[in-house]
N, CA, C and O atoms as a DFTB+ gen file, in Angstrom:
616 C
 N C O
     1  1       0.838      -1.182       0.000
     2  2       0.000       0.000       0.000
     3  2       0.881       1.242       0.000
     4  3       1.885       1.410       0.692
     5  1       0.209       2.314      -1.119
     6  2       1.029       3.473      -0.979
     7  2       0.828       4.543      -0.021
     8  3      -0.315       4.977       0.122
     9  1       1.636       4.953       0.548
    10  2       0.911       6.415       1.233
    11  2       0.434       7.413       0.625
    12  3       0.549       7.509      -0.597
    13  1      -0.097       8.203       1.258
    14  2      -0.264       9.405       0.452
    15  2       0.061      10.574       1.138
    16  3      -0.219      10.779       2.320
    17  1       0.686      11.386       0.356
    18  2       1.426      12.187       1.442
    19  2       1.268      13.613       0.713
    20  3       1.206      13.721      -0.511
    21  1       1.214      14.632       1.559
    22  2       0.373      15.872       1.020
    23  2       1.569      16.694       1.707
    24  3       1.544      17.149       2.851
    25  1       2.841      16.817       0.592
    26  2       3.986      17.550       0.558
    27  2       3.592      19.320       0.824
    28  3       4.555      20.085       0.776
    29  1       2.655      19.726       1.007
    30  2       2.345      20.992       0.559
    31  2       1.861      21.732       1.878
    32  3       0.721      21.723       2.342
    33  1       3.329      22.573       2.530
    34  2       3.266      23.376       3.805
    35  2       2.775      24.459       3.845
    36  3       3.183      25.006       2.820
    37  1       1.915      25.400       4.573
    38  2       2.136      26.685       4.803
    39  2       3.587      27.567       4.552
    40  3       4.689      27.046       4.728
    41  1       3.422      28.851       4.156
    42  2       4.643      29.268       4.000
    43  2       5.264      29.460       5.638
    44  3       4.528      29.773       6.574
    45  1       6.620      29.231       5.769
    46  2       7.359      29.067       7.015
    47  2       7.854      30.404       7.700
    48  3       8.101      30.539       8.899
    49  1       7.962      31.460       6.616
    50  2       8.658      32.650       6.709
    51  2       8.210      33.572       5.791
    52  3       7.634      33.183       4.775
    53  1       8.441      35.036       6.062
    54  2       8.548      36.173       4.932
    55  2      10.047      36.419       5.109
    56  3      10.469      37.349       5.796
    57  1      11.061      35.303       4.281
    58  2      12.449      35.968       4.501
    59  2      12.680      37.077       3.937
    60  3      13.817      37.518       4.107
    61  1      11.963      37.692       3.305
    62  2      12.285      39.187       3.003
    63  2      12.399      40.410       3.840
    64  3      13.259      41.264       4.050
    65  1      10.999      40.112       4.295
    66  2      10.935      40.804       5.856
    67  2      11.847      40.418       7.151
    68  3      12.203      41.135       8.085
    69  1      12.061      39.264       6.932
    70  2      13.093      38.898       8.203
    71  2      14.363      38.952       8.480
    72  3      14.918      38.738       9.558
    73  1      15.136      39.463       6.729
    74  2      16.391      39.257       6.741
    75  2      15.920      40.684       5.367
    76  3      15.645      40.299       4.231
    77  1      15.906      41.534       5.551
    78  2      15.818      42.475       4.850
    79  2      17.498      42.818       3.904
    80  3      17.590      42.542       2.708
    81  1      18.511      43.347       4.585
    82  2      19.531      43.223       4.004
    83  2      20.178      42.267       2.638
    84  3      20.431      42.648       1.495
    85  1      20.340      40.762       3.322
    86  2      20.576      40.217       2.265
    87  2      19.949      39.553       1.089
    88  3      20.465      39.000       0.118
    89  1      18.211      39.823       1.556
    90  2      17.619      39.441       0.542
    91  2      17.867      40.675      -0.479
    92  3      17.865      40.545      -1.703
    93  1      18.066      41.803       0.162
    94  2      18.216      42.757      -1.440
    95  2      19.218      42.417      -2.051
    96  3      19.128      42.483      -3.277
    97  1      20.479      41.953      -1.480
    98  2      21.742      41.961      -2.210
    99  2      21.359      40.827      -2.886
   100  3      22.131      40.666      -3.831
   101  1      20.149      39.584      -2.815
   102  2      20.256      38.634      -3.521
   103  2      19.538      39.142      -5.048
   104  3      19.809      38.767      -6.189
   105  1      18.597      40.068      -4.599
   106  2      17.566      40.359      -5.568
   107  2      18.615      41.267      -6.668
   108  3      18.719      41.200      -7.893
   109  1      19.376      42.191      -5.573
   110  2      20.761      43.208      -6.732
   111  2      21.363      41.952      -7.368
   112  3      21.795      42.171      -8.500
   113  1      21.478      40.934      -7.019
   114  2      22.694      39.915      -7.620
   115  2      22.017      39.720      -9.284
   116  3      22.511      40.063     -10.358
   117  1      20.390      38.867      -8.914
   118  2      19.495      38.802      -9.675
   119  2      19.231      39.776     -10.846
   120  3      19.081      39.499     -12.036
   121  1      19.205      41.178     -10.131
   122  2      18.732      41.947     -11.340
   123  2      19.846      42.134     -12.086
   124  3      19.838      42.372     -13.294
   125  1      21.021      42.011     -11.243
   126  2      22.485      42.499     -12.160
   127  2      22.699      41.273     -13.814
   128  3      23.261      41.735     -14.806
   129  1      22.288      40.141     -13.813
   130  2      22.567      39.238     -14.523
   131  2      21.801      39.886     -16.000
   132  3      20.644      40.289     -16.123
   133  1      22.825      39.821     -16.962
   134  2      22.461      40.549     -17.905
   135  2      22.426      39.150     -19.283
   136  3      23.443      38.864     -19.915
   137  1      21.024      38.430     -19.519
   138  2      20.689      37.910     -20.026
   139  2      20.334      37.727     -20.907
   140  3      20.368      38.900     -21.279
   141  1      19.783      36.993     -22.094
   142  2      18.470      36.939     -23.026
   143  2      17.567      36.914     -21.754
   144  3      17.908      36.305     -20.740
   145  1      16.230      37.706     -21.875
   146  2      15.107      37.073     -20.941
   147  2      14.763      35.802     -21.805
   148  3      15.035      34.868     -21.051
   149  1      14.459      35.455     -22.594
   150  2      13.715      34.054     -22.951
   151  2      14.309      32.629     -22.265
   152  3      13.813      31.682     -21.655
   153  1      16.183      33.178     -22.894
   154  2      16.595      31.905     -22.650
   155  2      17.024      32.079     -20.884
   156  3      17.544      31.129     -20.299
   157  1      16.816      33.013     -20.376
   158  2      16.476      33.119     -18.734
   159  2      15.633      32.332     -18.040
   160  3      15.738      31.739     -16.966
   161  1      14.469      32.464     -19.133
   162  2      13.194      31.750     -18.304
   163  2      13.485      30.354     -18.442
   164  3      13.171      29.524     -17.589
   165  1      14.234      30.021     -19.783
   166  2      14.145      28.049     -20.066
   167  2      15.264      27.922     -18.652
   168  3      14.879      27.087     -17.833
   169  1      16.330      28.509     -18.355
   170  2      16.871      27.930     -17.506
   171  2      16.668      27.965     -15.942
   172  3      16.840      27.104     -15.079
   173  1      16.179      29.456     -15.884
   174  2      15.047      29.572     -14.696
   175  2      14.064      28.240     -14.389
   176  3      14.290      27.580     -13.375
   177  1      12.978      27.868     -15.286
   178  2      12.428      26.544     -15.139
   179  2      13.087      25.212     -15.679
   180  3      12.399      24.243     -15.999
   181  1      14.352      25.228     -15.750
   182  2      14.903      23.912     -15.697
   183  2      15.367      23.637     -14.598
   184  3      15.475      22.501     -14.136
   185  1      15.795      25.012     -13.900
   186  2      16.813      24.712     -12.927
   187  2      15.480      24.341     -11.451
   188  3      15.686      23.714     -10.412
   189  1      14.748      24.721     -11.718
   190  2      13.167      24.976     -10.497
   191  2      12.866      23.658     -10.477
   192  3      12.681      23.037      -9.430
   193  1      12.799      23.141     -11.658
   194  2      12.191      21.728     -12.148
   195  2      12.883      20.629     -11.541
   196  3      12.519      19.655     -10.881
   197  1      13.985      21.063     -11.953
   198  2      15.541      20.035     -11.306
   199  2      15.369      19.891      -9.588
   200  3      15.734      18.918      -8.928
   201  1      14.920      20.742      -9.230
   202  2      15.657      21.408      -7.843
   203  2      14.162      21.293      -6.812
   204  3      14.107      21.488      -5.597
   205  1      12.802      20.842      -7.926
   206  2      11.559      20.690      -7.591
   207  2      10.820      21.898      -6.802
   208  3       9.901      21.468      -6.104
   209  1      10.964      23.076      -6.750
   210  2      10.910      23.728      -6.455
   211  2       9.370      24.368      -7.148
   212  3       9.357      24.859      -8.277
   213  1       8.189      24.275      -6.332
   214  2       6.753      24.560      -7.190
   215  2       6.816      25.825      -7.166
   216  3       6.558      26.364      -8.243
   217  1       7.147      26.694      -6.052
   218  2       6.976      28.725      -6.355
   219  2       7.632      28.588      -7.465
   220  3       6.936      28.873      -8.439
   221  1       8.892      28.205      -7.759
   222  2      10.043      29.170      -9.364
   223  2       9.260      28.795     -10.345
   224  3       9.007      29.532     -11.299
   225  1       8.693      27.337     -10.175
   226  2       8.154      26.531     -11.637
   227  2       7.174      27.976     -11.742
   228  3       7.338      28.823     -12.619
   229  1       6.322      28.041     -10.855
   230  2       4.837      28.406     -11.566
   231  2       5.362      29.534     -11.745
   232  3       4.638      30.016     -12.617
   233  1       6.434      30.572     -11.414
   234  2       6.870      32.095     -11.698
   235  2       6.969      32.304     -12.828
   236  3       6.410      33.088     -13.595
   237  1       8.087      31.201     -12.983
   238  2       9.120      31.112     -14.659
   239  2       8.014      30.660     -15.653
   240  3       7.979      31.223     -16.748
   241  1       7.310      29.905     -15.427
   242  2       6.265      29.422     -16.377
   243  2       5.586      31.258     -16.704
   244  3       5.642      31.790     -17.813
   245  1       5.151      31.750     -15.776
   246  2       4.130      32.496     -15.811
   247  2       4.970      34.011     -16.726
   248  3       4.379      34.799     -17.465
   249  1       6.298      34.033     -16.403
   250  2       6.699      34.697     -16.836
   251  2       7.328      34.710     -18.238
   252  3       7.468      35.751     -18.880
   253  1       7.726      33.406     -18.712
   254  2       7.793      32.741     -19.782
   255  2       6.736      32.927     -20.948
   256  3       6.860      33.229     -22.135
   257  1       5.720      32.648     -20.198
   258  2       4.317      32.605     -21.086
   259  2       4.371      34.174     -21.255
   260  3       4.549      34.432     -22.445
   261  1       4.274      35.384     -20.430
   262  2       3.971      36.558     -20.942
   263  2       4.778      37.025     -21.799
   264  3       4.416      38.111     -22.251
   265  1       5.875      36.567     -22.259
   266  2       6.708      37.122     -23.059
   267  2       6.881      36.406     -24.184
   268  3       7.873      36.597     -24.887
   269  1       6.067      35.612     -24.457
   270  2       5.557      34.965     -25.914
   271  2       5.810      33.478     -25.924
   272  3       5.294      32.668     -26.694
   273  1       6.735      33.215     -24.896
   274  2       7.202      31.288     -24.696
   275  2       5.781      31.045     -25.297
   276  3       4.795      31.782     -25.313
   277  1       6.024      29.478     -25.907
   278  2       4.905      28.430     -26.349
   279  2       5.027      27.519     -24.832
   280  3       5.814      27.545     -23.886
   281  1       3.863      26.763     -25.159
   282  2       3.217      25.815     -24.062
   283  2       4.279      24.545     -24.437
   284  3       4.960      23.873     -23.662
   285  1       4.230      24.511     -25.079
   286  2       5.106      23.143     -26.048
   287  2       6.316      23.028     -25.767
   288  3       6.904      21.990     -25.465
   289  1       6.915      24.530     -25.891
   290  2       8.471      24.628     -25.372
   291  2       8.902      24.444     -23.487
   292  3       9.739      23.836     -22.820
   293  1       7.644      25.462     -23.217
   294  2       7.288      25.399     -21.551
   295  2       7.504      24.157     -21.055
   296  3       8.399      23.977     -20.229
   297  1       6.588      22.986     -21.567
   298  2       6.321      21.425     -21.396
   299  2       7.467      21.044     -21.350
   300  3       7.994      20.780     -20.270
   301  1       8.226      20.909     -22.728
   302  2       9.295      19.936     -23.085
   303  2      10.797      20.423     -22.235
   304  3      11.694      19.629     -21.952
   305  1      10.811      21.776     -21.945
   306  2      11.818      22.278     -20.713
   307  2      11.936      20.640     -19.580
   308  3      13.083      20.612     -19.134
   309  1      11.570      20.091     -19.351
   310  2      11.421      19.003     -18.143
   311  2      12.209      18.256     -18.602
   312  3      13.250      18.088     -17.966
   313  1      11.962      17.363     -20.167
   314  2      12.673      16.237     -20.816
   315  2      13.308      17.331     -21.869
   316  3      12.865      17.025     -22.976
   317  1      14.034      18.305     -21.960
   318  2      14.589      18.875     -23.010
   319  2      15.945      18.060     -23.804
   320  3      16.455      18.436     -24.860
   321  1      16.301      17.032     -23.106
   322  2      17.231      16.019     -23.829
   323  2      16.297      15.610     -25.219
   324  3      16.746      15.779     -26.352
   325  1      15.348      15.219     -25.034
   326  2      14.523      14.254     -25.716
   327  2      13.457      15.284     -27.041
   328  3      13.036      14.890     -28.128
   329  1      13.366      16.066     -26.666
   330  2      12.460      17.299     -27.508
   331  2      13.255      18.227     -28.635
   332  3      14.348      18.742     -28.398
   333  1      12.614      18.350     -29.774
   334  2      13.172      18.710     -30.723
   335  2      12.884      20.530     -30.726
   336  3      12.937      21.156     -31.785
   337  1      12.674      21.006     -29.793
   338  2      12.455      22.146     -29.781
   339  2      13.186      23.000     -29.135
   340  3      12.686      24.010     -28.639
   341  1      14.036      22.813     -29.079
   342  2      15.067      23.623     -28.571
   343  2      16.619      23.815     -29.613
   344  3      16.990      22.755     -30.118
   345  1      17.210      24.663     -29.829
   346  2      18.199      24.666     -30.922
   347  2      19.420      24.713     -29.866
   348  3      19.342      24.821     -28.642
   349  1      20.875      24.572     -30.894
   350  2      22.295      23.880     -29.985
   351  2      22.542      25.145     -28.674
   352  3      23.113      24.799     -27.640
   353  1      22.141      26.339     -28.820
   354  2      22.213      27.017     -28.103
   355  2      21.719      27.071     -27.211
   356  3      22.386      27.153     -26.180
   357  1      20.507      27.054     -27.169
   358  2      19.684      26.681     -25.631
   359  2      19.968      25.016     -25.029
   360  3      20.005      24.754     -23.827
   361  1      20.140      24.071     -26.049
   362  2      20.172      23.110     -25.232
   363  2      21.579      22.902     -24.431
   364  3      21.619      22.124     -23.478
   365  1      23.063      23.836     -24.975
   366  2      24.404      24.029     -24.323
   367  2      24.061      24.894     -22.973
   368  3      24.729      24.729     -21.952
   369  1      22.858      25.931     -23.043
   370  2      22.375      26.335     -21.733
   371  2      21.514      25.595     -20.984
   372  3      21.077      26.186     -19.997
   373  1      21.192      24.637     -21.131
   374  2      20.186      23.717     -20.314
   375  2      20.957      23.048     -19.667
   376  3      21.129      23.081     -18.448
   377  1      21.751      22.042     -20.871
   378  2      23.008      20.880     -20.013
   379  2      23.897      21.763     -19.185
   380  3      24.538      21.098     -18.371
   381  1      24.171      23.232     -19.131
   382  2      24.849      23.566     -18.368
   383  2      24.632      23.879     -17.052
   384  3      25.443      23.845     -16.127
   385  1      23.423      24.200     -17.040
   386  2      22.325      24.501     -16.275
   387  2      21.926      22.990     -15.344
   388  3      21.952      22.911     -14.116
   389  1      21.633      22.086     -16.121
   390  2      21.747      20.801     -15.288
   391  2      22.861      20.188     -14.571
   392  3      22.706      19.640     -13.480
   393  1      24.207      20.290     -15.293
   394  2      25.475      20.426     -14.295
   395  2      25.882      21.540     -13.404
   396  3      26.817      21.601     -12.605
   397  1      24.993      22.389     -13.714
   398  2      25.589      23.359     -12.532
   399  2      24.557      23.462     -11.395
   400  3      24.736      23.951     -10.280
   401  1      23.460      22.914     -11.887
   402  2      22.116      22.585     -10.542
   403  2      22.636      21.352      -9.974
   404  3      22.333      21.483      -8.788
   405  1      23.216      20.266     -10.083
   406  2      23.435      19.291     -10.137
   407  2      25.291      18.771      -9.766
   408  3      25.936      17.724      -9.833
   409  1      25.483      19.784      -9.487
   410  2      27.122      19.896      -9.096
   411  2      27.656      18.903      -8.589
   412  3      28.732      18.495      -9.027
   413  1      26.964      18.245      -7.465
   414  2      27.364      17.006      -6.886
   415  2      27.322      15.987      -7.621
   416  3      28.208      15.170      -7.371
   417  1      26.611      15.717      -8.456
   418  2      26.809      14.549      -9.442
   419  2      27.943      14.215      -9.976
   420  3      28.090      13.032     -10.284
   421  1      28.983      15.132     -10.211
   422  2      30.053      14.875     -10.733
   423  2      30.760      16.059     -11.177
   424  3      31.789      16.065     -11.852
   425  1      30.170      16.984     -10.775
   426  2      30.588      18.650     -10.983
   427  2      30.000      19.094     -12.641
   428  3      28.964      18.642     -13.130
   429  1      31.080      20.224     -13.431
   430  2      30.713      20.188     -14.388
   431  2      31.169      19.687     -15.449
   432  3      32.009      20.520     -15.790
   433  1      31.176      18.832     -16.244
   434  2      31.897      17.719     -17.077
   435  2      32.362      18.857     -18.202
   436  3      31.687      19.761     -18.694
   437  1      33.924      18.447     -18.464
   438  2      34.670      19.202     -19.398
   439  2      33.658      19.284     -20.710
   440  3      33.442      20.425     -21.117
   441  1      33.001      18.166     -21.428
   442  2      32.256      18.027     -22.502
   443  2      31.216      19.331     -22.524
   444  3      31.201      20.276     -23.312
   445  1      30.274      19.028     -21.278
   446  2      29.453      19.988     -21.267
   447  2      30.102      21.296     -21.244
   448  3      29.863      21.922     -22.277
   449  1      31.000      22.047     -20.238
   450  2      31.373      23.048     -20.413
   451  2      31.528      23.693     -21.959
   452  3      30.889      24.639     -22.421
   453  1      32.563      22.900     -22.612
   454  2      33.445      22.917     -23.856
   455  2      31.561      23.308     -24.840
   456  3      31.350      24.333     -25.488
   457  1      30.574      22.210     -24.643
   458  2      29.738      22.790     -25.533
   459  2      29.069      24.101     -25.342
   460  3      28.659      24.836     -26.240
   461  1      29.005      24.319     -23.952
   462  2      28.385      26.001     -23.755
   463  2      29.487      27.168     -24.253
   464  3      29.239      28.284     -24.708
   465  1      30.399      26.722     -24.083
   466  2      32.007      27.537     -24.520
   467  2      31.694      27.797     -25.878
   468  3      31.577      28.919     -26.370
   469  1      31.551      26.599     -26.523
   470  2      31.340      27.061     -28.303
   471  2      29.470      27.840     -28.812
   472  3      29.086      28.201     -29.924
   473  1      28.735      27.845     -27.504
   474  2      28.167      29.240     -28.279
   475  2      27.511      30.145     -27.582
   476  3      26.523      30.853     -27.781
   477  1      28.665      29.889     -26.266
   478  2      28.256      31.300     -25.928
   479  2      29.726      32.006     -25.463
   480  3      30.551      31.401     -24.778
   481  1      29.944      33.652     -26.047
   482  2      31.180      34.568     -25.795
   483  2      31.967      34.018     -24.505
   484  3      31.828      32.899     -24.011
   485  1      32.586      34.759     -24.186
   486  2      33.026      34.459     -22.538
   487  2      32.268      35.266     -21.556
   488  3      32.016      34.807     -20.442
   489  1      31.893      36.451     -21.922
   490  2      31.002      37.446     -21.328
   491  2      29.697      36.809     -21.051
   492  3      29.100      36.998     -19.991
   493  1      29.250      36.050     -22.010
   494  2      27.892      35.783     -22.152
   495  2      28.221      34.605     -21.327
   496  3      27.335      34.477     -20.482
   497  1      28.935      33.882     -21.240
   498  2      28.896      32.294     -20.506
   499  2      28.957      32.649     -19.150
   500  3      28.275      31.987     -18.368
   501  1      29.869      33.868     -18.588
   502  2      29.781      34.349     -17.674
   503  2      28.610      34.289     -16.596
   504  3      28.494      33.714     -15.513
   505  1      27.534      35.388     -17.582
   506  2      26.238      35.636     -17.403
   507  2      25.353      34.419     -16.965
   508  3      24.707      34.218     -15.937
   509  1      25.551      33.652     -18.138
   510  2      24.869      32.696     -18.085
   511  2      25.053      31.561     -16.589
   512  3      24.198      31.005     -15.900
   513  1      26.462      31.563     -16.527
   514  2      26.767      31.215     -14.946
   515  2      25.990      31.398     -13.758
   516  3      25.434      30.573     -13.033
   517  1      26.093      33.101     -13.689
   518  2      25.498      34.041     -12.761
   519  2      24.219      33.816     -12.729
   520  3      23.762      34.048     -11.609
   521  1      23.253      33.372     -13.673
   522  2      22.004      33.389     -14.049
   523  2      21.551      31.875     -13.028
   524  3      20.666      31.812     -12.175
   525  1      22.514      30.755     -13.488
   526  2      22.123      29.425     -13.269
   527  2      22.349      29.606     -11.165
   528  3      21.584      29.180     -10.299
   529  1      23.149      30.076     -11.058
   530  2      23.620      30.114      -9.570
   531  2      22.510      31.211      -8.691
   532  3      22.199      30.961      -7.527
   533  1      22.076      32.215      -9.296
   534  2      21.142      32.909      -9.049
   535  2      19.851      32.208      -8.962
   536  3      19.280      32.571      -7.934
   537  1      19.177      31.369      -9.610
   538  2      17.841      30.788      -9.888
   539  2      18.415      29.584      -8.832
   540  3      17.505      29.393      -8.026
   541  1      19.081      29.070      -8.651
   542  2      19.464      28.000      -7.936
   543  2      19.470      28.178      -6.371
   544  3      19.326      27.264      -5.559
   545  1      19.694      29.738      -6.041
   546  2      19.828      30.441      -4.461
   547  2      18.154      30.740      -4.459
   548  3      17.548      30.527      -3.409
   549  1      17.710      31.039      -5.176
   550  2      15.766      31.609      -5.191
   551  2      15.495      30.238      -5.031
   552  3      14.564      29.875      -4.313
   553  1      16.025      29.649      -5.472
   554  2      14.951      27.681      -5.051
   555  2      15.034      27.581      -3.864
   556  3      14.018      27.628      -3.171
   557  1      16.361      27.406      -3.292
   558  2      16.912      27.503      -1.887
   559  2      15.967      27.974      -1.003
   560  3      15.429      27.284      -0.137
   561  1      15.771      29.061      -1.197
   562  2      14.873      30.336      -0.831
   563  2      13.848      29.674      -0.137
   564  3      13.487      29.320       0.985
   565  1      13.399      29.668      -1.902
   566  2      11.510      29.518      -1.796
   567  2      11.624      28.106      -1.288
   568  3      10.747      27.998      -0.431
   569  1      12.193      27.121      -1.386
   570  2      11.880      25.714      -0.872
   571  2      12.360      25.628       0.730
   572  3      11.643      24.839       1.345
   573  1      12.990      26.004       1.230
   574  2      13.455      26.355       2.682
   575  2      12.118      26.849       3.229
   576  3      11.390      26.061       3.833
   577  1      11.730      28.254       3.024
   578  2      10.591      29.195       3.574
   579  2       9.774      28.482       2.865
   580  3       8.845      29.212       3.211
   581  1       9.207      27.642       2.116
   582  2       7.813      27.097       1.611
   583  2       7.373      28.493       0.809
   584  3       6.354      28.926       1.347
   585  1       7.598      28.942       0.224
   586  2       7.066      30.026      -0.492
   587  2       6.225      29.727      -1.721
   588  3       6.537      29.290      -2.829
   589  1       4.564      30.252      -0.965
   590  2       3.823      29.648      -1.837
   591  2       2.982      29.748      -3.083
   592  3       2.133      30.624      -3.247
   593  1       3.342      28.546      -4.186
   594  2       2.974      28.560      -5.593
   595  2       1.261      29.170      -5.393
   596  3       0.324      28.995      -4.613
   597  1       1.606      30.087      -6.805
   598  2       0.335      30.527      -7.214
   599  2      -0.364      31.614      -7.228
   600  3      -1.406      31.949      -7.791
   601  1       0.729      32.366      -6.174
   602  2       0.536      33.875      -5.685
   603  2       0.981      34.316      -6.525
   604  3       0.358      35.244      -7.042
   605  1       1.985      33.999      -6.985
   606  2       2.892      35.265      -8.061
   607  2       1.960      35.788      -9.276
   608  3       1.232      35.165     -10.048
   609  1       2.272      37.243      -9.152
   610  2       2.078      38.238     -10.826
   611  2       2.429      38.388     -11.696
   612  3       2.586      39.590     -11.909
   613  1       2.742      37.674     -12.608
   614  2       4.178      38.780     -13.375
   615  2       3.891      40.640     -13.275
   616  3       4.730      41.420     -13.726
């Protein structure tokens, strides 16, 4: 027999309010990352997805969608190995994005690096770094404090 188990807490905290200081410097860290927004959002919800995190999913989704993302692309973000909708560029930001959510697995494998290297600048891979480590501290966040899916606006 299975259990059934109803994962879904009250929120625990307003760490914003409680730690006022360094949540801004997280949010300055955040706004500083100078991105594509699109390919922000695919790695924003890969990295949420990875990291199971329901507040980022439903944000990045929501924010994704207002800025023209398809449902199709939204979807296939989960299994993006397997989906033909994504081109070499986003998918060198996804796998990078999955080794760098995923660090303990084996860190970041020279292969993968070497493919984000060939298309994105050094500036831009940079970014793209900053971006994955940023969305990865907001999971932290929101999954620590229970911060809860469904509220968000864009």
């Amino acid at each position: 027999m299975i259990a059934t188990i109803n994962a879904f807490e009250p929120p625990r905290m307003e760490i914003a309010k409680a730690a006022r200081p360094p949540y801004r410097a997280m949010a300055a860290l955040d706004e500083a990352v100078e991105l594509d927004p699109s390919l922000r959002d695919l790695i924003s919800l890969r990295a949420s997805i990875v990291n199971g995190c329901a507040y980022c999913v439903d944000m990045h989704t929501l924010d994704a969608r207002k800025r023209g993302e398809s449902e199709q692309r939204l979807y296939a973000v989960a299994a993006w190995h397997e989906a033909p909708f994504f081109d070499d560029r986003e998918r060198a930001a996804l796998a990078l994005t999955d080794a760098v959510t995923l660090v303990g697995d084996g860190h970041v494998p020279r292969p993968v690096w070497d493919e984000a290297a060939a298309h994105f600048a050094e500036d831009e891979l940079a970014q793209l770094i900053w971006a994955i480590i940023a969305i990865n501290a907001w999971n932290r966040i929101a999954i620590a404090t229970r911060m809860e899916p469904g509220i968000y606006e864009p």
